[in-house]
C-alpha positions in Angstrom: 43.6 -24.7 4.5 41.2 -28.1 4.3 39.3 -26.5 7.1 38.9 -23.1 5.1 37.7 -25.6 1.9 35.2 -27.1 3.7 33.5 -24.7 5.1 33.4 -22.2 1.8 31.8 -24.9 0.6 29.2 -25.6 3.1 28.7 -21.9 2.9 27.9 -22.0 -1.1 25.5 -25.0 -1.0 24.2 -23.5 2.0 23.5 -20.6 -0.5 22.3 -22.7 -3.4 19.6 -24.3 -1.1 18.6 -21.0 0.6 18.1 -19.9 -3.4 15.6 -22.8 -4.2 12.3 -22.0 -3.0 9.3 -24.2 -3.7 8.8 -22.1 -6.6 12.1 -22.5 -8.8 12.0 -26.3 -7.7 9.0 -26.9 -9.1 10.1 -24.8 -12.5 13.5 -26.8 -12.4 11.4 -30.1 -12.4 8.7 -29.0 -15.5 11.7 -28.6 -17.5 11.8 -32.5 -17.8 8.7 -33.3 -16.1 5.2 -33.0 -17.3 2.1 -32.6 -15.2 2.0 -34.2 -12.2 1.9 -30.5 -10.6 0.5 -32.1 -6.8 3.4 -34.1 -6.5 5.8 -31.6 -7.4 4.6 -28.8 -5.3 4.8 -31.5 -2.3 8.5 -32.8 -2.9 9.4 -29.0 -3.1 7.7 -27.9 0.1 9.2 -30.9 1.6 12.6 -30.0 0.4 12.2 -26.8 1.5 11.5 -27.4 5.3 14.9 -29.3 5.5 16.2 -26.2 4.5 14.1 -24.6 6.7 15.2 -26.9 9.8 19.0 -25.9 9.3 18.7 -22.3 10.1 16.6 -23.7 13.3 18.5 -23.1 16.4 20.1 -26.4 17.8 17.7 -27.1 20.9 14.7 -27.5 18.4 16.4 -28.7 15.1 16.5 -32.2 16.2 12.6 -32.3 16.8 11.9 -31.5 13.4 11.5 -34.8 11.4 10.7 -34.7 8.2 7.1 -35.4 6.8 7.9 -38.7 4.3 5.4 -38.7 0.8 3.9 -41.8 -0.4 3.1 -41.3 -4.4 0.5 -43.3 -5.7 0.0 -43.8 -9.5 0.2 -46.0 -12.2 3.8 -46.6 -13.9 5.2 -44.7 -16.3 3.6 -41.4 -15.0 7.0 -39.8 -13.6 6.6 -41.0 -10.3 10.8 -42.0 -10.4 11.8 -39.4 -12.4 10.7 -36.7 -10.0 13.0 -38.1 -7.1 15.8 -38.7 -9.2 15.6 -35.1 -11.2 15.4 -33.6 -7.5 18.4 -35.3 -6.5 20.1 -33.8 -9.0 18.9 -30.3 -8.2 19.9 -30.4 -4.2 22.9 -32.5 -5.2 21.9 -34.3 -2.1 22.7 -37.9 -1.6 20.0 -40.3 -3.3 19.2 -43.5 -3.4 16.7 -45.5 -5.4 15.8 -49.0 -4.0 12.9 -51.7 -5.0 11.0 -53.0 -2.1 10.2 -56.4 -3.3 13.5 -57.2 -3.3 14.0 -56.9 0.4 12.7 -60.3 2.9 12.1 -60.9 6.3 14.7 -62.1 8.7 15.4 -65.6 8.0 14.6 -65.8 4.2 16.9 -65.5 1.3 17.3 -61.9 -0.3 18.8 -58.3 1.5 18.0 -56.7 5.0 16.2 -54.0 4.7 19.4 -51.9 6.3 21.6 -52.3 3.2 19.3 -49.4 1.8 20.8 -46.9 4.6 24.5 -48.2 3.5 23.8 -47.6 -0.2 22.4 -43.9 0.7 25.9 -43.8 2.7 28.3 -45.0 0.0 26.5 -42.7 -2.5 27.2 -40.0 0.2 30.6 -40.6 0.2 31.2 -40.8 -3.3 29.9 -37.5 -3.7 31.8 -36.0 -0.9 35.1 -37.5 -2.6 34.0 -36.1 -5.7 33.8 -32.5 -4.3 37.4 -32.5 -2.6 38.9 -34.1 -5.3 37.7 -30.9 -7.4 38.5 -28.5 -4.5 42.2 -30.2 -4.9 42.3 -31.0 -8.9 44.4 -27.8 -9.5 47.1 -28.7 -7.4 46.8 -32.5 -8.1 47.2 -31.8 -11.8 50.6 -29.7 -11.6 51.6 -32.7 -9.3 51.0 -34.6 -11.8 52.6 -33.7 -14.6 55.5 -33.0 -12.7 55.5 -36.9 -11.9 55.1 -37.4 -15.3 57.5 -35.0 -16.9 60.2 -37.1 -14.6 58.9 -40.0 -16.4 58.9 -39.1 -20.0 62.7 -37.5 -18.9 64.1 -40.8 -17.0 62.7 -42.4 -20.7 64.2 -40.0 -22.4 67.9 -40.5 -21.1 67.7 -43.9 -21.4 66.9 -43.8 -24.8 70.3 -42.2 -25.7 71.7 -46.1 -25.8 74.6 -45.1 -23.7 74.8 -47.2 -20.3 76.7 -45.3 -17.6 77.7 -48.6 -15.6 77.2 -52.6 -15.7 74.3 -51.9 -13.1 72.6 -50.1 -15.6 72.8 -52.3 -18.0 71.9 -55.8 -15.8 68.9 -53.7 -14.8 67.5 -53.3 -18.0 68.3 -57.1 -18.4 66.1 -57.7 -16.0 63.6 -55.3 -16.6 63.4 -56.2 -20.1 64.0 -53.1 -21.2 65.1 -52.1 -24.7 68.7 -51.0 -24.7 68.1 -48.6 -27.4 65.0 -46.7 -28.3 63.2 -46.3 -31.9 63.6 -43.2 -33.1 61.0 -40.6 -32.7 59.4 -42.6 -30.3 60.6 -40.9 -27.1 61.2 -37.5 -25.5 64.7 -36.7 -24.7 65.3 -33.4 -22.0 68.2 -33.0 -24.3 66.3 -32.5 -27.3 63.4 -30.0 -26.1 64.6 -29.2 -22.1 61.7 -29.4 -19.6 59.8 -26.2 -20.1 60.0 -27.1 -23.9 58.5 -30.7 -23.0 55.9 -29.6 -20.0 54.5 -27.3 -23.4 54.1 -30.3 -25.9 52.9 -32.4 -23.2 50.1 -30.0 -22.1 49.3 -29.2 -25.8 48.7 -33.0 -26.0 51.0 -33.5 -28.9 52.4 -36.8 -27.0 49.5 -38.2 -25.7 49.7 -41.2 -28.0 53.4 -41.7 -26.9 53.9 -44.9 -24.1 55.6 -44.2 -21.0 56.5 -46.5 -18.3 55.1 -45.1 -14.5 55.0 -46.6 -11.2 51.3 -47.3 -10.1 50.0 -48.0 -6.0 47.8 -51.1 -5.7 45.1 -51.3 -2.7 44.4 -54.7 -1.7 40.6 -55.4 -1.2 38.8 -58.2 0.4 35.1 -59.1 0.4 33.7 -61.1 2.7 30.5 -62.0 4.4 29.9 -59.9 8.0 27.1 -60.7 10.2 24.9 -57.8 10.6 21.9 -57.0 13.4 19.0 -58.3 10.8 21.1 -60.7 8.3 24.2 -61.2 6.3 25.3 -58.3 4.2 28.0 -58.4 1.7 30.8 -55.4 2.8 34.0 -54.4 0.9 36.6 -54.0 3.3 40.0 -52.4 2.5 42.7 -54.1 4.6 45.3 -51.5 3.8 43.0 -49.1 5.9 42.6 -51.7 8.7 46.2 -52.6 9.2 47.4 -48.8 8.3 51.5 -49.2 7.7 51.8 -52.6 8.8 52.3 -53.6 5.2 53.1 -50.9 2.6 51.0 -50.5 -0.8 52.2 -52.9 -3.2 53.9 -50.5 -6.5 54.0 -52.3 -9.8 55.4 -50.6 -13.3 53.1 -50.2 -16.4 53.5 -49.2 -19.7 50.8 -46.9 -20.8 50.3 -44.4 -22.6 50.7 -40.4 -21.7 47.0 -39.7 -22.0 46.5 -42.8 -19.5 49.1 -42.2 -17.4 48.2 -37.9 -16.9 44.8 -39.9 -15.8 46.2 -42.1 -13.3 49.0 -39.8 -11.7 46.1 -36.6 -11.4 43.7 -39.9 -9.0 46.7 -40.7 -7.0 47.7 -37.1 -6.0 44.4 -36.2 -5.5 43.6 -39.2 -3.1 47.0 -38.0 -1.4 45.8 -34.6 -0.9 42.5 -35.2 0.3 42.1 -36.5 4.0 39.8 -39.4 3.6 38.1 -39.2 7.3 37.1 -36.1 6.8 35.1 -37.0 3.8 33.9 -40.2 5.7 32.4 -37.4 8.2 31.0 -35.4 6.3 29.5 -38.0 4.2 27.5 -39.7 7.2 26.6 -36.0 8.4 25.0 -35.4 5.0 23.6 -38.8 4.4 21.8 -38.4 7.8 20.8 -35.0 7.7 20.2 -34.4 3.7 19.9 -38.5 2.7 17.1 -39.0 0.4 15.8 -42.9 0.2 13.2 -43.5 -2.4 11.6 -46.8 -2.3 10.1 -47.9 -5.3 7.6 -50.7 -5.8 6.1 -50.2 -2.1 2.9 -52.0 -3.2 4.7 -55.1 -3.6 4.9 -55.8 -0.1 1.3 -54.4 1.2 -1.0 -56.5 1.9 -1.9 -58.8 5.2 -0.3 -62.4 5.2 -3.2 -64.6 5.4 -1.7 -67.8 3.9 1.3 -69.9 5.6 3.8 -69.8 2.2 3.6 -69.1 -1.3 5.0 -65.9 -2.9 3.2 -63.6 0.0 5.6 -64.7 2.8 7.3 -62.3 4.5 5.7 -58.9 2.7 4.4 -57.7 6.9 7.7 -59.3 7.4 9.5 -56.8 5.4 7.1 -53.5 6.5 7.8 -54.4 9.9 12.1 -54.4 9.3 11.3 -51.2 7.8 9.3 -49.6 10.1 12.1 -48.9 12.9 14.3 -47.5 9.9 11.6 -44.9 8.6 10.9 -44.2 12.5 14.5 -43.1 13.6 17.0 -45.7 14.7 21.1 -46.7 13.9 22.5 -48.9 11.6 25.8 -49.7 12.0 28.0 -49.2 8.7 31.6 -49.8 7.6 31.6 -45.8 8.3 30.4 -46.2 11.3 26.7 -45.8 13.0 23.7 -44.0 11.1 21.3 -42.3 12.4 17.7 -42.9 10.0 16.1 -40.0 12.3 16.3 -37.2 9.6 16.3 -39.2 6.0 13.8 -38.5 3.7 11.7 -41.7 2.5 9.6 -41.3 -0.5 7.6 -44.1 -1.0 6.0 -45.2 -4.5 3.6 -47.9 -5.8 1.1 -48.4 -8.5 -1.4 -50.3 -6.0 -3.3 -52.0 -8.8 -4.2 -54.9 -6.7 -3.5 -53.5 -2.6 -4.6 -50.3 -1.9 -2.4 -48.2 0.9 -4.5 -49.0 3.6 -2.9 -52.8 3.3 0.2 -51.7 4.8 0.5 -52.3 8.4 -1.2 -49.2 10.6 2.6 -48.2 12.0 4.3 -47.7 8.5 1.1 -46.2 7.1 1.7 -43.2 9.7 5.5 -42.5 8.6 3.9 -41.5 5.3 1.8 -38.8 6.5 1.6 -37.0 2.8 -0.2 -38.9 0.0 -0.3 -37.9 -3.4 -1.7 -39.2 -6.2 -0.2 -38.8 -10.0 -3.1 -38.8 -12.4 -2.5 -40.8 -15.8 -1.2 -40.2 -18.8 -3.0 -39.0 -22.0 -3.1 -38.4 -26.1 -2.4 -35.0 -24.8 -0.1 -35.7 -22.1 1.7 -37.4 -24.3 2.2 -34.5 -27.3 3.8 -32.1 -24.5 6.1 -35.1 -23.4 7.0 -35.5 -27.1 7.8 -31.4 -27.4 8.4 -29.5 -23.9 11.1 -31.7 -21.7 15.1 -30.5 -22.5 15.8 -34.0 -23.3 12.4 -35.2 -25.4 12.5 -37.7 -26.9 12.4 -36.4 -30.0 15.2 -34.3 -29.8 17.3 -37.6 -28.3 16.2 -39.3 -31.6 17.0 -36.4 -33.9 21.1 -36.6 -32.4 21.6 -39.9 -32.7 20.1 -39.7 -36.0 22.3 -36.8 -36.3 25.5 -38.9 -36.6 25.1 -40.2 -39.3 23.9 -37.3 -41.4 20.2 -38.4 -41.2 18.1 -35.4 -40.4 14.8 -36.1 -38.8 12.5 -33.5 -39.6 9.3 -34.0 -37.1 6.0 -32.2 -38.1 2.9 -31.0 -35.6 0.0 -33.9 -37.4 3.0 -36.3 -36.9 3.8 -36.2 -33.4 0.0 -35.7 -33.0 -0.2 -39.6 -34.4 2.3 -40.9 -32.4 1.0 -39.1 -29.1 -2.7 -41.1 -30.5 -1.4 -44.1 -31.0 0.9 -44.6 -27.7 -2.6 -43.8 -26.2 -4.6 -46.2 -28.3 -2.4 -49.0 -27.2 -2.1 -48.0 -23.6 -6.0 -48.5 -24.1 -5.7 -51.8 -25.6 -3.4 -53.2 -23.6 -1.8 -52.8 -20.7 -1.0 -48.8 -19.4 2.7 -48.3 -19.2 2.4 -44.7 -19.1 5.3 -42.9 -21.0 7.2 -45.7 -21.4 5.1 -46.7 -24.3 6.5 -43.4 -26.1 9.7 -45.7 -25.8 8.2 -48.5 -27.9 5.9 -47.2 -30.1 8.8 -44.6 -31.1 12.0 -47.5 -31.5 8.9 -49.2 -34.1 8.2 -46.0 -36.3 11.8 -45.3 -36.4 13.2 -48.9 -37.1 13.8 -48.7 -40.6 14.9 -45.0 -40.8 17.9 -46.6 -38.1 18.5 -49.6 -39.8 19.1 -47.7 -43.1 21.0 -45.0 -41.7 24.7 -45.6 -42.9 23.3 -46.1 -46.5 20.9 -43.5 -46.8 23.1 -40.7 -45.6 23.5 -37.9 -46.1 19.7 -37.0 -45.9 16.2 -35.5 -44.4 13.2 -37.7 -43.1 10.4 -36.0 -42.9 7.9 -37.3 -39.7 4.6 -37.1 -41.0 1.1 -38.1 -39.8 1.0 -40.3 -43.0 4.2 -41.5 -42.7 3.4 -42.2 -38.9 -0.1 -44.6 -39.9 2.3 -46.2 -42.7 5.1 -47.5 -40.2 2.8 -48.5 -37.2 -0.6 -49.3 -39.5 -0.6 -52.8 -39.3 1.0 -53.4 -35.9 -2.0 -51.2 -34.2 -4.7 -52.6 -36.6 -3.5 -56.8 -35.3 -4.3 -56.5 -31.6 -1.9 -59.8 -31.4 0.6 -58.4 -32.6 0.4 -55.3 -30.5 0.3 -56.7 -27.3 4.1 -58.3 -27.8 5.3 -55.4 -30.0 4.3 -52.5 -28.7 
C-alpha cells in the first residue's frame, strides 16, 4: 500500500509539472513579481527542460545537464524573490545560500559542501511532509483512539475508589491526586466512549489536562571531519544503535488540544517508513534540487594581495567549481550526486564585473541575465499589482485594530516618487526602500492605532508630502532614516 502511495504521487506531480509550461510559469511569477520579464522567461525555460529530460529515455537522460543562470542586477530588483516564488510553484527542494560566507580550505567559516546537505535536509523535510499527509487520516483515528484510552484511564480514576493497595501506593508515587475536582474530568461512566470520541472531536474538552505517555529520541551533535573541512552533523543514536536501547517514555500532563497534537506526530512517524523518504529525498534533491547562491560577487575577483579581507575569494570559486561541475558529497543520507542540481547564481557586481570570476566557474553559468532597475513607475505597479502588495499587507494589519486605510491613486503616486527620489539620493536599494519609506509614512497611524479605533485613514498625496516632508527635504536625515 506505501508502494501504491508513492507512486500516485509521483504520477500527480509528474502531472503538475507536465501542466507548467514556460508560459503559466512566468504568469504564476507576475502575480508577485514585477518586470524583470528576461529573467523570468529564462528560469521558466530552464525549468521546463528538467521536465523535459524526465520523459527522455534512460541512455540519454543522464547527458542532459542542466544550463545554470547567473542574474546580474542591483539589489532589491527581485533577483531572490524569483527563485524562492519558483520553488514554491515546482514544490521542488530549494535552498538559498550567501557566498561570502563560505572560505577556502584551511580558514574559519563553512565548506562550500554544506550547501548540498542543506538542499538534502530541505528535501527530506519535504518528503516527510508529503507521507505524513498521505498517512494523516489514519494517524488521526490512531490517535484519538490513544487519547480516548487516556481521557477514560483518567476518568476511572477519578471515581476515588481504589481497587487494591497497589493502586493506591502507585498514585503515592506518582503523585497523583486520589480524588478528582469535579467537572474537571471525563468519566466513560458518565458519557460512554462514542458519547466522549463526539465531545472530544467537537473540541468541547480541549482545554481539559490529560496525562499521556510521550517517546523521547536522544540526539547528539558533534563535530565530523568531512573531505574539505569540519561540518557540524546531528546524528540520531537511536537510529545508529536501532533496538540496542529502547526510546526513553516519560508522562506529561497537557492539555487535550496538545496532546491530539503530539499523539497524531507519533503515529504518523510510526506509519511512515523513514528510508524510503530518505530515498526519495536524495533522488529528488539530485534530480529536482535547486541551489541559489546569493551574493556571488562577493567572492569574484583575482587575489592579488597576500591577506586582508580578499583571502580566499579564488579559494572559495575553486571549492565550488567541482560541485557546480558534477561530483559526490557524502551526507548523513548518504552520497550526492551535484551532476543534475540547478545553480542560480546572483550578484549586484557593483565593484567586480563577472568576467572576475575564475574562467572554469564562469562556464557553468552559461545563461546571463541582467535585471534592469527599479523606477517611480516600477515602483506604483509594486505598490498595486503583486497578491501580497504591500499595501494590502498594511491595510490587514491595520485591519486588526479597526483602523481602515483607505489608499488613493495621487497617494501611492507620492510614495512610488519619493522611494525613487531617495534611491537617487542615496544609495539604490531597489524595492526594499518601499519597506522604509512606507514603515515612516505610516508610523504615527500604527502607533495611534489602539486609541484611534474604530476609524478610516485616508492616504493622500498631501498627506503623503506631510509625513515624509521634512525627512526627504534634510538629505542628513535621509540617508539614516530612509
Amino acid at each position: 500500500m506505501q508502494r501504491d502511495m508513492t507512486m500516485d504521487t509521483n504520477r500527480i506531480r509528474q502531472r503538475q509539472l507536465e501542466e507548467l509550461t514556460p508560459r503559466r510559469i512566468v504568469e504564476a511569477l507576475d502575480k508577485y513579481i514585477v518586470g524583470q520579464a528576461d529573467a523570468k522567461r529564462s528560469v521558466a525555460i530552464a525549468l521546463r527542460n528538467r521536465v523535459r529530460r524526465q520523459l527522455l529515455a534512460d541512455d540519454i537522460r543522464d547527458e542532459v545537464i542542466p544550463k545554470n543562470i547567473l542574474m546580474i542586477g542591483p539589489t532589491g530588483v527581485g533577483k531572490t524573490e524569483i527563485a524562492r516564488r519558483l520553488a514554491r510553484l515546482v514544490r521542488a527542494p530549494l535552498v538559498k545560500v550567501e557566498a561570502s560566507k563560505y572560505t577556502e580550505v584551511g580558514y574559519v567559516g563553512r565548506d562550500v559542501d554544506s550547501m548540498v546537505r542543506d538542499l538534502v535536509e530541505a528535501s527530506v523535510r519535504m518528503v516527510r511532509g508529503e507521507k505524513v499527509e498521505e498517512v494523516r487520516a489514519r494517524a488521526e483515528a490512531r490517535a484519538t483512539d490513544r487519547l480516548l484510552d487516556a481521557l477514560q484511564r483518567r476518568g476511572s480514576r477519578s471515581s476515588g475508589r481504589m481497587q487494591s493497595i497497589s493502586d493506591a501506593m502507585a498514585a503515592v508515587l506518582q503523585q497523583r491526586p486520589l480524588e478528582a475536582e469535579p467537572g474537571e474530568e471525563p468519566s466513560e461512566d458518565d458519557d460512554g466512549r462514542e458519547s466522549l470520541r463526539q465531545r472530544l472531536l467537537a473540541g468541547e474538552l480541549d482545554k481539559q489536562v490529560v496525562e499521556i505517555e510521550v517517546e523521547e529520541n536522544r540526539f547528539l551533535a558533534f563535530p565530523v571531519f568531512s573531505g574539505q573541512g569540519m561540518e557540524e552533523l546531528g546524528i540520531n543514536l537511536q537510529d545508529m544503535l536501532g533496538g540496542m536501547f529502547p526510546k526513553q517514555r516519560r508522562r506529561r500532563n497537557v492539555t487535550v488540544a496538545e496532546a491530539r497534537r503530539i499523539l497524531l506526530d507519533q503515529e504518523a512517524e510510526r506509519m511512515i517508513d523513514m528510508d524510503q523518504v530518505t530515498g526519495e529525498a536524495v533522488g529528488r534533491a539530485e534530480q529536482s534540487g535547486i541551489i541559489f547562491i546569493d551574493e556571488m560577487d562577493k567572492i569574484a575577483g583575482r587575489e592579488r594581495t597576500m591577506g586582508g579581507p580578499d583571502v580566499s575569494r579564488e579559494g572559495v570559486q575553486r571549492g565550488l567549481l567541482p560541485i557546480v561541475e558534477g561530483s559526490t558529497v557524502m551526507t548523513k543520507y548518504g552520497p550526492v550526486q551535484t551532476d543534475h542540481i540547478l545553480f542560480i547564481a546572483a550578484g549586484a557586481f557593483h565593484a567586480t564585473k563577472p568576467s572576475d570570476l575564475i574562467p572554469e566557474l564562469q562556464g557553468r553559468f552559461p545563461l546571463r541575465v541582467e535585471l534592469s532597475a527599479l523606477g517611480e513607475e516600477d515602483f506604483v505597479r509594486i505598490l498595486n499589482e503583486p497578491e501580497s502588495s504591500l499595501i494590502k499587507q498594511y491595510t490587514a494589519l491595520m485591519g486588526t485594530e479597526g483602523v481602515e486605510l483607505q489608499f488613493t491613486s495621487e497617494g501611492v503616486a507620492e510614495i512610488a516618487r519619493i522611494a525613487a527620489q531617495v534611491n537617487e539620493q542615496t544609495e539604490n536599494i531597489g524595492a526594499r526602500r518601499l519597506h522604509t519609506v512606507m514603515e515612516r509614512l505610516l508610523e504615527q497611524v500604527s502607533f495611534e492605532a489602539s486609541d484611534i479605533s474604530p476609524t478610516s485613514v485616508k492616504i493622500t498625496a498631501e498627506y503623503v508630502r506631510e509625513q515624509l516632508a521634512e525627512v526627504v527635504k534634510d538629505l542628513d536625515l535621509t540617508r539614516y532614516i530612509l
